[in-house]
VOMIMI-827056 format. One record per residue (C-alpha): residue in one letter; x, y negated, z negated. Coordinates in steps of 0.02 Angstrom, whole numbers, plus 32768, in hexadecimal, padded with zeros to 4 digits. Layout:
REM VOMIMI-827056
AXYZ;...
***
This chain:
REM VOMIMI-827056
XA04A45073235;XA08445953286;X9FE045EB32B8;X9F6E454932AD;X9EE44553330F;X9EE145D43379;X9E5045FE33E1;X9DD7466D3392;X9DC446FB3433;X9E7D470F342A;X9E82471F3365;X9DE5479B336B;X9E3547F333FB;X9EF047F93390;X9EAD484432FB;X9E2D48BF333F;X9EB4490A33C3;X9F4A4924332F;X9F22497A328C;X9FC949563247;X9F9A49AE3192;X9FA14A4231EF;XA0604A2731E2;XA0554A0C3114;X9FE94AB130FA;XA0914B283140;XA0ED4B8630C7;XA17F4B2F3094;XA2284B7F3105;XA19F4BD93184;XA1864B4A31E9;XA15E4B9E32A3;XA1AA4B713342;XA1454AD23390;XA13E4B26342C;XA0CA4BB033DF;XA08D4B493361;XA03E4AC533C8;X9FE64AE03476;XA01B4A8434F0;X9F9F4A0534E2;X9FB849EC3430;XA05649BE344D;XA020492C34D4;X9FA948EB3442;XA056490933CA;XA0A648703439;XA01C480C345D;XA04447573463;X9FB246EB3406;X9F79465F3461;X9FEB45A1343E;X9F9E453E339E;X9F4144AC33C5;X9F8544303357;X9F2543A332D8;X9FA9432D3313;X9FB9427E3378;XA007429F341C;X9FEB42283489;XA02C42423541;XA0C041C03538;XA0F241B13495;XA180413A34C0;XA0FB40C034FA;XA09540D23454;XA13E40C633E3;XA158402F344D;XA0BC3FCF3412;XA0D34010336F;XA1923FAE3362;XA12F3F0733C9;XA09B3F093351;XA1223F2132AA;XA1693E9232EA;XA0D73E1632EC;XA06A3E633276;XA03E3E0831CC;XA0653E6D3130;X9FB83ED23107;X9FD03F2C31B8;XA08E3F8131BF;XA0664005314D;X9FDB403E31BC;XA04C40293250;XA0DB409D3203;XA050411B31CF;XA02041193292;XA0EC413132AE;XA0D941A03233;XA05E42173295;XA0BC41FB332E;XA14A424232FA;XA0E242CE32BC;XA0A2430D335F;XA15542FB339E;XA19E4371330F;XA21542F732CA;XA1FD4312321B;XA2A242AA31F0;XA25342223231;XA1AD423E31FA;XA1EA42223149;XA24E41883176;XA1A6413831B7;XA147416D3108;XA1DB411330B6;XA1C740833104;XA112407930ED;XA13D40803052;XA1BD3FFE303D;XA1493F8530AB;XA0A53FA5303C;XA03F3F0F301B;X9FD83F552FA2;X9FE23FBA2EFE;X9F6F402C2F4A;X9FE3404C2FF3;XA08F40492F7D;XA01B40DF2F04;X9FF0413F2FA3;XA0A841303010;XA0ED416F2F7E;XA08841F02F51;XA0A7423E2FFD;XA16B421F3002;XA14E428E2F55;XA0EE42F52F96;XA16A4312302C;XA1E243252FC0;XA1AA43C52F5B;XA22C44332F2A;XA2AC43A32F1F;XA29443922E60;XA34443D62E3E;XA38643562EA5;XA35542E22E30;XA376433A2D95;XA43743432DE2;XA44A42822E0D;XA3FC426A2D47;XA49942D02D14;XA51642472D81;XA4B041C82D1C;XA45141A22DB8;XA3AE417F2DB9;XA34441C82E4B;XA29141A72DFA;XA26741432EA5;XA1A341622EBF;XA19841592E00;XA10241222DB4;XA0DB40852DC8;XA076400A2D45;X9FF03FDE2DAC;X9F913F592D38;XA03B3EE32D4F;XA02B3EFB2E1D;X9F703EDE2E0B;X9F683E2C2DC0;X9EAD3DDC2D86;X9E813D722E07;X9DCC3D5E2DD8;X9DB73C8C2DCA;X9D3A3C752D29;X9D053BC82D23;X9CEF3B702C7D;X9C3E3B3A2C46;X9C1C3AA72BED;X9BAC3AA32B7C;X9AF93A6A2B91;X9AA739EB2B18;X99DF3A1A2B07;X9980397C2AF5;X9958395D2A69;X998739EC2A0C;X9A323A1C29A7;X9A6E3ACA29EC;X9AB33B38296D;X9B923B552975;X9B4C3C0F2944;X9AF23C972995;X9ABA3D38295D;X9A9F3DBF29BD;X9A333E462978;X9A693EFF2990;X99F03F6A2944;X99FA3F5B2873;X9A9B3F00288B;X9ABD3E5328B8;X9B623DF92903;X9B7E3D44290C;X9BE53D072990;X9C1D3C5529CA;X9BA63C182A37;X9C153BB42AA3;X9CA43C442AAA;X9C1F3CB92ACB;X9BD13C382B5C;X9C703C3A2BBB;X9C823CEC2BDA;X9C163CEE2C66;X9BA73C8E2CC5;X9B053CFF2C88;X9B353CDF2BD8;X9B5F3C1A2C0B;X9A8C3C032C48;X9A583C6E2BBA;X9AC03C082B39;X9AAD3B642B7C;X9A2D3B662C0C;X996A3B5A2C0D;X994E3BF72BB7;X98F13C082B28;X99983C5F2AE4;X99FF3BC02AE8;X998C3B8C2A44;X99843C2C29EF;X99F83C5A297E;X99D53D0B2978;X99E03D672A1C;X99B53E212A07;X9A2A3E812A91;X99EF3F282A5A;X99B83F5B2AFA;X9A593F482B54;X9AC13FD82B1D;X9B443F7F2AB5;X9B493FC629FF;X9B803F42296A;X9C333F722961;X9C343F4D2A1D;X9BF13E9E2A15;X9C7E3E832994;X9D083EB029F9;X9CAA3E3F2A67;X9C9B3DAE2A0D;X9D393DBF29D7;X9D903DDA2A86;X9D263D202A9F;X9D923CD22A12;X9E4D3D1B2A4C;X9E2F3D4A2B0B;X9E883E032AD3;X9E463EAD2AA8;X9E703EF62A02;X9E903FAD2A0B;X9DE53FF72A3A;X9DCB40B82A49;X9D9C40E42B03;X9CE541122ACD;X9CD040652A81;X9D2B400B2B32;X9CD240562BA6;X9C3740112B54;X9C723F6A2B51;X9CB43F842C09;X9C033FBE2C3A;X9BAA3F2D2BCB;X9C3B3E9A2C21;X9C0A3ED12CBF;X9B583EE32CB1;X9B713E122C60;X9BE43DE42CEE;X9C783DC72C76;X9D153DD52CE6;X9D933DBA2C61;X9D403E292BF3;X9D373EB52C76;X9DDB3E9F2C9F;X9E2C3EBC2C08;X9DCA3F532BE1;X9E053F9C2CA8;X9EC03F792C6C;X9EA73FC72BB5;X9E57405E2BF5;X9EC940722C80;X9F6E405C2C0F;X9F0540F82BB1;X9F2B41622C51;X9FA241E02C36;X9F7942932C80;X9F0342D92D0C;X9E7F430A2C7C;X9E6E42362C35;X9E7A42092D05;X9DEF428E2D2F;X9D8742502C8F;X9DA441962CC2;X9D9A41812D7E;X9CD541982D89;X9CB641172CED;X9D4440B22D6B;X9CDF40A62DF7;X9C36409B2DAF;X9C6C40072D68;X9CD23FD32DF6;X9D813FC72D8A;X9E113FB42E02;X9EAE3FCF2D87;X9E4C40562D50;X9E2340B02DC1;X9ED540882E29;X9F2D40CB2D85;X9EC541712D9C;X9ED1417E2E59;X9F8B41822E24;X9FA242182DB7;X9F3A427A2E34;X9F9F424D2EC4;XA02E42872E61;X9FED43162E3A;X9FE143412EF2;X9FC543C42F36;X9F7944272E9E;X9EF643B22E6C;X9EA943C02F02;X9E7B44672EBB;X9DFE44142E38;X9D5F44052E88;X9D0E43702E11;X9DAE43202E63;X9D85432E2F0C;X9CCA432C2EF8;X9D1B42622ECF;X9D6D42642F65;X9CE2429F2FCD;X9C48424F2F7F;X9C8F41AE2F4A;X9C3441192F9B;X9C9D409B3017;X9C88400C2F7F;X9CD6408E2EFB;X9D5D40C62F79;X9D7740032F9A;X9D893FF42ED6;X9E0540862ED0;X9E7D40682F70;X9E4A3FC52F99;X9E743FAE3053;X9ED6404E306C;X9E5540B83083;X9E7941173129;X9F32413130DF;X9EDE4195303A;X9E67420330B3;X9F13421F311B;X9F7B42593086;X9ED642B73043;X9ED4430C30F6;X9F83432B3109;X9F90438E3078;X9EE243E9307B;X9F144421313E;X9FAE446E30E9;X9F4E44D03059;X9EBF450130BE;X9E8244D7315A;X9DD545273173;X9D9F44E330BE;X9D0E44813099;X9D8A4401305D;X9DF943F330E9;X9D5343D83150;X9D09435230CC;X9DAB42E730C4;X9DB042E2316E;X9CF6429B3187;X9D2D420E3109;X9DE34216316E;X9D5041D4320A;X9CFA416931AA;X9D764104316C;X9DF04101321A;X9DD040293250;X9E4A403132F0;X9E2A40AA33A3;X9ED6410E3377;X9EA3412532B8;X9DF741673304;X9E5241DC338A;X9EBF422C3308;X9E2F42343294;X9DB1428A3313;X9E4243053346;X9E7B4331329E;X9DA34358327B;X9D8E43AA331C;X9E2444383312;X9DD644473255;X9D34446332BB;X9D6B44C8333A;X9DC7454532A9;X9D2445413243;X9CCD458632DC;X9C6C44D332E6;X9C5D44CC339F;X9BDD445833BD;X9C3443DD3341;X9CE9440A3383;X9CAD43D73435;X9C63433B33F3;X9CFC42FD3393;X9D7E4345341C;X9D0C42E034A1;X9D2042463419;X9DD9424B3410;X9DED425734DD;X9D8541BD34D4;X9DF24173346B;X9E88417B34D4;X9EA3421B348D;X9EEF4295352D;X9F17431D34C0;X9E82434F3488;X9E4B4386352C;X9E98441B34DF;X9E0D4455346C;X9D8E44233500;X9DD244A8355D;X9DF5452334C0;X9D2444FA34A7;X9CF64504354D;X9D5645AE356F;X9D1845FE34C3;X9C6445DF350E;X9C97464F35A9;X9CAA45A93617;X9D7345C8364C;X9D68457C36F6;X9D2F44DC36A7;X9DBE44E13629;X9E4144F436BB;X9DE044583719;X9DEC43F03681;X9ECC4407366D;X9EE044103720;X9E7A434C372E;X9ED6432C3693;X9F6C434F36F4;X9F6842E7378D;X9F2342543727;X9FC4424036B5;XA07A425936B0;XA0804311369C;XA0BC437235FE;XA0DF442735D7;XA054443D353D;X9FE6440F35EB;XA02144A53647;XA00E44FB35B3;X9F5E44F135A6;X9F4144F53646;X9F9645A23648;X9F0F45DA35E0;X9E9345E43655;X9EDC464E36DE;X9F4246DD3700;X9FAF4734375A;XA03746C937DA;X9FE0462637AF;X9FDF465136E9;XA097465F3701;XA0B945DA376A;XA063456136E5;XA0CE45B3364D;XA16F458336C6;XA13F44E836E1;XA12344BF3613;XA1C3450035EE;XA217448D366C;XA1B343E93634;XA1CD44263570;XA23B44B8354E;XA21144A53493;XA15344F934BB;XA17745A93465;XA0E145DF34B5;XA12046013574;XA1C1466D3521;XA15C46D034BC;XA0DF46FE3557;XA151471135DD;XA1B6477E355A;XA11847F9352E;XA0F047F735EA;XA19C4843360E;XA19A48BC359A;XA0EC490235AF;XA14349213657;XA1C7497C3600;XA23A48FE3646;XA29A48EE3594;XA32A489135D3;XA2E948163627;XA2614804358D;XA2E9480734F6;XA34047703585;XA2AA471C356E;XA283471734D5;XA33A47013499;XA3374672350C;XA2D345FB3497;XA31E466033F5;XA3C44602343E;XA391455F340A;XA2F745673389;XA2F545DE330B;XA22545EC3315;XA1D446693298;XA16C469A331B;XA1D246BE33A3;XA25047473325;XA1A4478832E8;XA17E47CC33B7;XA23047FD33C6;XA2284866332C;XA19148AA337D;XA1E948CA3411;XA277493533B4;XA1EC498E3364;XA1A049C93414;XA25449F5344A;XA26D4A3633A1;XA31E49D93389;XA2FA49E332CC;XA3A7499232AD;XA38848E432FE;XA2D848EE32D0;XA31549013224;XA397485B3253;XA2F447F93280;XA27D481531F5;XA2F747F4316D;XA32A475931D1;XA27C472B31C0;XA27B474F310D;XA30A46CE30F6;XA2C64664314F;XA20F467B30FB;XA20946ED3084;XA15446EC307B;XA12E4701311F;XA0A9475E3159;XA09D47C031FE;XA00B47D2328A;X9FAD47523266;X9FE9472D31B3;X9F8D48003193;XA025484A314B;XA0BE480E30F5;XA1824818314D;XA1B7486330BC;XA14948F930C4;XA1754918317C;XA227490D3140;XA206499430B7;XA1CE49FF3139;XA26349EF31B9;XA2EB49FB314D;XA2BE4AA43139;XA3004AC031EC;XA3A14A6031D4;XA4364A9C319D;XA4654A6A30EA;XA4FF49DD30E4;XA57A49F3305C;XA5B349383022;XA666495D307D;XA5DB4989311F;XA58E48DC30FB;XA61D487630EE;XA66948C53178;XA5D8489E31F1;XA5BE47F331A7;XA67F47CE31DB;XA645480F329A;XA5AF47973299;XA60B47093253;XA696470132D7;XA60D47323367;XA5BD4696332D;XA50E47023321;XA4C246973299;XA4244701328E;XA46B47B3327E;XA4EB474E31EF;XA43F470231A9;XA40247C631A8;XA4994821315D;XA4A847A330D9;XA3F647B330B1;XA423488B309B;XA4B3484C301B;XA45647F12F9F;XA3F248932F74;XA4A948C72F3C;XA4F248A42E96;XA55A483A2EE8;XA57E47922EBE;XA4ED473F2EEE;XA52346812ED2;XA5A146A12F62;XA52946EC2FD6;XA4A5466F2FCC;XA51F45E02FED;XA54C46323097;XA496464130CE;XA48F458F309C;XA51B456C310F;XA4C245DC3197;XA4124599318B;XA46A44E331B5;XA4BE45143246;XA422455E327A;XA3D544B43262;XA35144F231D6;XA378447A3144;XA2E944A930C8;XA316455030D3;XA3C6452C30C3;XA3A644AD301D;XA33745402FC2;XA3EB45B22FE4;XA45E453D2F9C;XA3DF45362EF6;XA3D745D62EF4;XA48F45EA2EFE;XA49745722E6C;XA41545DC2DFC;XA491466C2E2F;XA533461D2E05;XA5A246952DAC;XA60146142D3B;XA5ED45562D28;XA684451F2D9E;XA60945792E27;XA56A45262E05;XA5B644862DFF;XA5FA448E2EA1;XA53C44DE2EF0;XA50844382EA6;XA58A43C62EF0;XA553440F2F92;XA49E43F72F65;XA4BC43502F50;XA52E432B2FE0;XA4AE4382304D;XA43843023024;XA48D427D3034;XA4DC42692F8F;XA59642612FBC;XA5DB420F2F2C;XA58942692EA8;XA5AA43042F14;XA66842EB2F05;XA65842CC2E49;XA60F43882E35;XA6A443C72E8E;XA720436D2E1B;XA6B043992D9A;XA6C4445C2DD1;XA78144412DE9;XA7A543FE2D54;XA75744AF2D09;XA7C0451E2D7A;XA81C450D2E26;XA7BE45642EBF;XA7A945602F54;XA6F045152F79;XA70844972EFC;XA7A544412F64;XA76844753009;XA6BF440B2FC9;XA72C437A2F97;XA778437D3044;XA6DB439B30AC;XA67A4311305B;XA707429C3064;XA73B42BF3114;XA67C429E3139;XA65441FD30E3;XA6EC41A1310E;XA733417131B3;XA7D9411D3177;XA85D417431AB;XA8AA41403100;XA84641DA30A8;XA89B42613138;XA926428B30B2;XA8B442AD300E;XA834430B308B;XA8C8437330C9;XA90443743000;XA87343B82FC3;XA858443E3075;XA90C4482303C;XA8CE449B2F95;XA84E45072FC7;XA89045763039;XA91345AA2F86;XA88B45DF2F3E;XA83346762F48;XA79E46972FCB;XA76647053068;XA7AC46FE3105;XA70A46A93134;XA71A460230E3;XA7C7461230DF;XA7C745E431B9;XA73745763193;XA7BC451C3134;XA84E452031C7;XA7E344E3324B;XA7A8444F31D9;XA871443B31B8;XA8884450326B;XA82343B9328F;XA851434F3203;XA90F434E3247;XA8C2433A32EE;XA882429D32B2;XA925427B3280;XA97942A03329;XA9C7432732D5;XA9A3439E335B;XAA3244323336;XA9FA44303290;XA931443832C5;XA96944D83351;XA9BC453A32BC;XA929452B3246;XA8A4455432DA;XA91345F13311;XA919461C326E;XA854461D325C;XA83A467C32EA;XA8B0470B32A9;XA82C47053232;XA7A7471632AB;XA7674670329F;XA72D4651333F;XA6F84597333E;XA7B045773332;XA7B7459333E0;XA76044E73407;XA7E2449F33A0;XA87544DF33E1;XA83044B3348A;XA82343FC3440;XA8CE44053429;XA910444334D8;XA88B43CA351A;XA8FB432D34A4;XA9A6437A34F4;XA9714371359A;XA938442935C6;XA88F442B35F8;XA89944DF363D;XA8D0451135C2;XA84844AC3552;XA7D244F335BA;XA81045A035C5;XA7FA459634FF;XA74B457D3511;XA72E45FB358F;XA76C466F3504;XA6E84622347A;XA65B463F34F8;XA69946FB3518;XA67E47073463;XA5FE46A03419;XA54446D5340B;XA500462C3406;XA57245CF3471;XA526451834C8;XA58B44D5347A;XA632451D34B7;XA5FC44F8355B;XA5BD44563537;XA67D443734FD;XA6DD4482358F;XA66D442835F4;XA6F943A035B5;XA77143FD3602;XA75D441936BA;XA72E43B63742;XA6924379377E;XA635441537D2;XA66C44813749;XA64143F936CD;XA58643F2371B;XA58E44BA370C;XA5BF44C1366E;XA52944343631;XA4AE449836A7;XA4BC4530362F;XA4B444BA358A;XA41A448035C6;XA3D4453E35E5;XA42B45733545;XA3F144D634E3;XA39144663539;XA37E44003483;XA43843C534AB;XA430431734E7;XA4ED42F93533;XA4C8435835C2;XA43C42F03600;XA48D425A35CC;XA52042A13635;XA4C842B636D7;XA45E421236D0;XA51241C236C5;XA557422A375B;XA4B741F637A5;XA4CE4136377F;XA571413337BF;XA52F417C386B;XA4A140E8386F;XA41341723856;XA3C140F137CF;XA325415637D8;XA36141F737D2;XA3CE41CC3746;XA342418336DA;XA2D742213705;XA35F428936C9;XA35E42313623;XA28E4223362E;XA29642EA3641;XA2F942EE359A;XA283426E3542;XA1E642A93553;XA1F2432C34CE;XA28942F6345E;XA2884240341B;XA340421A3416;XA38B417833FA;XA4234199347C;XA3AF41C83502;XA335414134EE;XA3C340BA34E7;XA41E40FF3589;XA37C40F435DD;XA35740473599;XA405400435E6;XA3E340573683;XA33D4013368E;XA3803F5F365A;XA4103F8136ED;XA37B3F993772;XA32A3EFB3727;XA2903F4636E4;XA2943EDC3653;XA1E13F37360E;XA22B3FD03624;XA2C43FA835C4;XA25C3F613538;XA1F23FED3531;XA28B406B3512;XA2E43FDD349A;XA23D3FD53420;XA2234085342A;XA2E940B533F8;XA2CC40253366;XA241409E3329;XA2B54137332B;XA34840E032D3;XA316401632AE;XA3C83FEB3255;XA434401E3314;XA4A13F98333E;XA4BE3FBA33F7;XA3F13FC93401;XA3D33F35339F;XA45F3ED33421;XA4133F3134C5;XA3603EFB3482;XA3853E363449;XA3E63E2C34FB;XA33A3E773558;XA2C53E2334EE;XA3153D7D3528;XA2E83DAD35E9;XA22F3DC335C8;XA1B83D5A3616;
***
């Protein structure tokens, strides 16, 4: 989503002011100068910052409230509604970023389906959210786990016949001796059937057997007019004897399907939906069955073809008969395909269509039905959002400003948004600022408001808005990048790299390296540029640049030519300084500049692996440990890639098994220092400290770099810490540090800290902060160390270094509660919460808010934390004890 949405001016404005193939047409090695190559307006339009995205998500203006209702509604609900309710969870977590959680809310939509058709469609998303995870899988199989989870399911056993067929009795005619026989003429052929099996098939057949038709004396009935051919009528007739199909070909049962339901014979029908449908095997049987499905309104059927399509997500939505289904289909034939769960299949069909391709026709289409289909005000708001920004990026404006004007209607605050993107793309600015700044003094403020606001002016008051977001919601990339390109179109480079390094700190946005990699160009540093673009590359290696108009790795084609070539002793050499700096980015980057070696690439994709986690990027991270498995240089190596595969996702045990596995092959070191990590991790019991410090000393005899050699110390270090072994924890961190592993610093300082010697504790600190890159952390930790003005110091700068970091603001709202400054201590926590949904923050507020006896404040924050983690014991406690006060 990174360039969703952006207004169309700015976009026209971007692309017509940069002609960035101008770079790709210089010789290769003759690349000029940027100072002569570019005028000096050219190179304003080189760091021109595109307008924020507006985004197709729910986001309402206090999301704690609506997570609140949410938990109260879960809890009194009946069954059919809490799937829809975690979907809604679902897309509040969405708007929020929380993708972790996100996924946890799909899951337990799943797990709390009522219906066949809400278990087919959780799953097929949690699959679908799962792409790329296949090997996963494929490793538990070899454990002799199985991890088939959103398997197929057989949907004709979880759609029982529920159709109650009454018997008939038969009718005596007056007078007159009805025949046990009845033939029914078929063209030339005839079939005799029994007249009273036949009779109780349906009601229609029951009148026309037995009622006061002229049929009930015949006995010859020609039925050549109703499209059933004389092998049909057999099966028929003989289905009317034993209640079971024989085996039929598909041809032959759809006829009979379309003959029992043109006759009204339930049974009949339903045994040809559950043959056909156990016929179902591949996208090419669904695609041929699903119209004869709903045509002739055949549940199983068409449920058991709605399945392999949603499987198949997201490439079958590249078959147009398939979505012509999706789009044309009637509400009765969606009824007989989802039954109920209709707005969830036009969410999942959106969802992944917005992905693919958000201007397309199908995006647009799914989303009318995604309207159609919503029943409550929120499922309408998202709906007529989601439609509008589809609008809006389709250059709909008349429709955009209808939907937008729908969602605000709604409830919907956030789309006041495209309002103002409308109303200032039809030259009406002024009204655009009006709208946000209402907006603004109606509601609680928040910083996408100032945002947009900031939009719509300039100069002093542009700037003053952009301030103000990043101080409700430092997370807004948007203010960094602008206030960065400001700067440095004032050739104030400093103060711009400050800037934009500032939010490079604590989120590693694609975005925001892509305009500092412009900015090295325009100060043609072709070194760091070089750093950024192939830390993009690792990050995305098919990113595109300005605008998604030229690939990152052509740009880095063309600047390497101005770099100095690395030998691998060069590399390793300045991977070593990055390492111990603790600059994860430039390690990212020189790693990246090894792997074109003929080095060995197993090795080097493990430590990007290890990099990309630190730098909190966990996809990226997962596709370098598989690729570090596909790279393995012997099978001891790939097994232990795939213990840590599966230990990273949460497969400890089976992770530890690899590393035996890999150690009973040959000793080395990952393999042990595996062992001990994953042990050290999943169990608590200071019982295991021995065979984790075992298995550390086992590593560190066998061969490796200096690298993971004082990763392995400082774990040793605080293993015998653990232990209250504290000499023995000071030698193994000194010893990592004559390594140059800096993090042992915060260990050693641990240890003076345990011995009583906090200056010297936090004079160990001070020397990890001299040295590290990236360090909130480090001061996070001495703030441990000191006393209570140097301890609020120290959190001040975590919070401008990090502001993601939650312990500061929990620390002050404490230091604030002590003082009795309730309020400002809850708006210190508030200030936190309003753009990160943490569990720790919410409950700390809660207990503060239950302290001040505002028991509906409490119980707002309780319900809300229950919808971030709903298995917390303290939460569950704090809310049972508040629940108990409410009136």
């Amino acid at each position: 989503m990174r360039t969703f949405f952006a207004s169309e001016p700015c976009k026209e404005a971007h692309l017509n002011a940069l002609n960035p193939q101008a770079w790709l047409q210089v010789e290769r090695g003759k690349l000029p100068k940027l100072s002569s190559y570019y005028s000096s307006s050219s190179i304003d339009s080189l760091i021109k910052v595109p307008e924020p995205p507006l985004l197709p998500f729910f986001k309402p203006v206090d999301y704690v409230e609506v997570l609140a209702q949410i938990h109260e509604e879960l809890e009194a609900c009946p069954p059919q509604d809490r799937s829809n309710l975690y979907l809604l969870q679902f897309q509040v977590f969405k708007g929020l970023g929380e993708f972790k959680l996100m996924r946890r809310s799909l899951r337990a939509a799943w797990q709390k389906a009522n219906t066949i058709h809400e278990k087919l469609i959780f799953g097929a998303w949690l699959k679908y959210e799962k792409q790329g995870e296949e090997l996963i899988a494929d490793l538990l199989a070899t454990c002799g786990k199985c991890a088939q989870e959103f398997g197929p399911i057989d949907v004709a056993s979880q759609l029982p016949f529920d159709v109650n067929v009454s018997s008939h009795k038969m009718l005596q005619m007056d007078g007159c001796h009805i025949s046990q026989n009845v033939t029914f003429t078929i063209g030339d052929e005839k079939v005799v059937c029994d007249r009273k099996k036949i009779s109780e098939l349906s009601a229609p057949f029951h009148a026309m057997l037995n009622g006061h038709f002229s049929e009930s004396l015949a006995e010859d009935i020609d039925l050549s007019e109703n499209n059933i051919s004389p092998i049909g009528m057999r099966e028929i007739s003989e289905f009317s004897l034993t209640g079971s199909l024989n085996e039929v070909l598909p041809n032959l049962l759809l006829e009979i399907l379309s003959f029992a339901n043109k006759f009204c014979c339930e049974k009949l029908k339903d045994a040809c939906d559950r043959k056909l449908a156990s016929l179902v095997s591949s996208k090419e049987d669904a695609m041929e069955l699903m119209e004869y499905a709903l045509d002739e309104n055949s549940p199983v059927l068409a449920a058991s073809c709605l399945q392999v399509f949603l499987r198949d997500l997201p490439d079958c939505l590249n078959d147009k008969q398939l979505v012509d289904i999706f789009i044309h289909a009637s509400r009765e034939q969606i009824s007989v395909m989802v039954g109920p769960a209709s707005f969830s299949l036009y969410c999942l069909l959106s969802e992944v269509s917005l992905n693919l391709d958000p201007q397309s026709d199908r995006t647009a289409h799914f989303l009318v039905r995604l309207v159609d289909f919503a029943e409550t005000d929120r499922q309408r708001l998202l709906a007529f959002h989601q439609l509008g920004c589809v609008r809006l990026l389709r250059k709909e404006y008349d429709e955009a400003e209808c939907l937008f004007q729908a969602a605000v209607s709604e409830g919907h605050t956030y789309s006041v948004a495209g309002l103002g993107r409308l109303s200032s793309i039809k030259g009406h600015k002024l009204w655009s600022y009006e709208k946000l700044s209402s907006v603004l003094s109606a509601v609680t403020p928040l910083g996408w408001m100032y945002q947009e606001r900031s939009l719509y002016c300039e100069g002093d008051k542009r700037w003053d808005d952009l301030e103000k977001a990043t101080e409700l919601d430092p997370t807004l990339t948007y203010p960094y990048m602008f206030r960065a390109a400001s700067l440095m179109r004032k050739q104030n480079v400093q103060d711009s790299l400050a800037e934009i390094n500032r939010v490079l700190g604590f989120k590693l946005s694609l975005e925001c390296l892509e305009l500092r990699f412009c900015f090295y160009l325009a100060l043609e540093n072709y070194q760091a540029a070089l750093c950024d673009v192939q830390a993009i590359l690792t990050l995305c290696p098919d990113y595109k640049m300005f605008e998604g108009r030229v690939a990152a790795s052509q740009f880095r084609t063309l600047v390497r030519e101005h770099v100095e070539n690395w030998t691998t002793a060069d590399c390793w050499l300045q991977l070593y300084d990055r390492w111990s700096s603790v600059d994860d980015i430039g390690s990212l980057s020189v790693i990246y500049q090894m792997l074109e070696s003929d080095a060995a690439k197993g090795v080097l994709y493990f430590r990007q692996s290890l990099l990309l986690l630190r730098l909190n990027c966990p996809e990226a991270a997962m596709r370098s440990l598989q690729l570090a498995r596909q790279h393995a240089s012997s099978e001891h190596e790939r097994l232990v890639y795939e213990g840590w595969i599966l230990y990273d996702t949460g497969h400890c045990e089976e992770g530890l098994r690899k590393a035996e596995e890999s150690i009973n092959i040959k000793r080395s070191f990952e393999a042990y220092f595996l062992k001990a990590y994953a042990l050290a991790d999943s169990n608590q019991d200071p019982a295991y400290s021995p065979t984790v410090i075992s298995h550390l000393e086992d590593a560190l005899k066998c061969p490796s770099d200096r690298l993971r050699k004082g990763q392995a110390l400082n774990n040793l270090g605080s293993v015998y810490v653990d232990c209250w072994k504290l000499d023995l924890a000071a030698d193994c961190y000194t010893n990592a540090l004559k390594i140059r592993h800096t993090r042992a610093h915060q260990g050693l300082a641990r240890v003076h800290f345990l011995k009583n010697d906090k200056a010297a504790a936090y004079e160990e600190m001070t020397k990890l902060i001299e040295k590290a890159k990236n360090n909130a952390s480090a001061y996070e930790k001495r703030s441990e160390y000191c006393d209570r003005e140097l301890t609020k110091a120290d959190l001040e700068m975590v919070t401008r270094l990090d502001p993601l970091r939650v312990y500061p603001y929990r620390y002050r709202a404490a230091v604030l509660m002590d003082s009795h400054k309730e309020q400002e201590a809850i708006a210190e926590l508030s200030r936190a919460i309003a753009f990160k949904a943490d569990l720790h923050l919410l409950h700390l507020r809660a207990a503060f808010h239950e302290h001040i006896g505002d028991v509906f404040g409490a119980l707002r924050d309780c319900r809300a934390a229950l919808s971030v983690d709903p298995n917390h014991q303290e939460m569950l406690e704090l809310h049972s004890r508040v629940n108990s006060h409410e009136p």
